[in-house]
N, C-alpha and C positions, 0 to 999 in steps of 0.2 A: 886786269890788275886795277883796283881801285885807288884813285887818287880824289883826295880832296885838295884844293888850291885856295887861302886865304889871300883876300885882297884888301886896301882902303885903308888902311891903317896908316900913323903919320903924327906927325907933332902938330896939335893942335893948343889954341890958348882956354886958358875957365871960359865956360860960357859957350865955347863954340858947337860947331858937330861933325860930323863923319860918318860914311855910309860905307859900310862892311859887305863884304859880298863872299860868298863860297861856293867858286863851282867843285860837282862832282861828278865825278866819270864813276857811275854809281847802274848799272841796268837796276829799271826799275824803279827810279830815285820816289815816285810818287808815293811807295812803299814804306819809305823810312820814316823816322823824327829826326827832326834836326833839331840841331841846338847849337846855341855859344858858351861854351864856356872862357871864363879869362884865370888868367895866374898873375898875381904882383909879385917882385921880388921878395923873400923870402916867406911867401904864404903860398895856402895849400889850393888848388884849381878848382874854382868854385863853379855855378851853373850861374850866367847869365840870361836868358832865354832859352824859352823849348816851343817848338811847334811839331804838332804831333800830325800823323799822317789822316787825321780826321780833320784838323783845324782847330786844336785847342793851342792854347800859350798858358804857358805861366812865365812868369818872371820873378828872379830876385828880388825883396823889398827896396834895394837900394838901382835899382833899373825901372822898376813901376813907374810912368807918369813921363820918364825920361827916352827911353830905349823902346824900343820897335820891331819884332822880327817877323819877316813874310818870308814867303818863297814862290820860283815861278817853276811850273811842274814841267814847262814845256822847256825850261830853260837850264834844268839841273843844276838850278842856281837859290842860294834862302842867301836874305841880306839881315843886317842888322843898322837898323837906323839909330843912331845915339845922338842926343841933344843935348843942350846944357850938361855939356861934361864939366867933371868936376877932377880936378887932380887926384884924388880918390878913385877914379876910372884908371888909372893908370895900370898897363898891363900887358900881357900878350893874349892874345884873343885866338881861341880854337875852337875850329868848326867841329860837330860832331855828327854822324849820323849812326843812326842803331834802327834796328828792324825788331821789333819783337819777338815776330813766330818764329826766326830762327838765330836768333841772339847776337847776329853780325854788328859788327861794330867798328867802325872806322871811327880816325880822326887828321883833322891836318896837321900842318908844318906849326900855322899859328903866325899871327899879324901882329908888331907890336903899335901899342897904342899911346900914345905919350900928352899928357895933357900938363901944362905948365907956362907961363909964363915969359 
């Protein structure tokens, strides 16, 4: 059974950061793309980062410059580094992982993220 588990998540102030983590009980994990996506209260679950099983990223334009995502293959573990949050960052944050050749697709529980003052 595959579980994805989000961690790190937490009330932080503008300007701060926060280091995201998602392990997965995934065989195989070195196989998948990972990604973040977040959700804000009443908006639709966007893509925050993707790191694909080659080593490419993309990122949101509003993550570019700020957000960071790696992973460790030995650790079944992709992190999300975010800096100079912005109250705008506000959200719950979900890991994703998807295999292409055979279309599997998990996702987690989700971290909430709170950035405010």
């Amino acid at each position: 059974q595959v579980h994805l588990v989000e961690s790190g998540g937490g009330l932080v102030q503008p300007g701060g950061s926060l280091r995201l983590s998602c392990a997965a009980s995934i065989s195989m994990f070195s196989y998948y793309d990972m990604a973040w996506y977040r959700q804000a209260p009443g908006k639709e679950r966007e893509l925050v980062a993707r790191l694909t099983r080659g080593g490419s990223t993309n990122y949101a334009e509003s993550a570019k410059g700020r957000f960071t995502i790696s992973r460790d293959n030995a650790k079944n573990t992709v992190y999300l580094e975010m800096n100079n949050l912005k109250p705008e960052d506000t959200a719950v944050y979900y890991c994703n992982a998807f295999r292409s050749t055979s279309g599997l697709d998990f996702w987690g529980k989700g971290t909430l993220v709170t950035v405010s003052s």
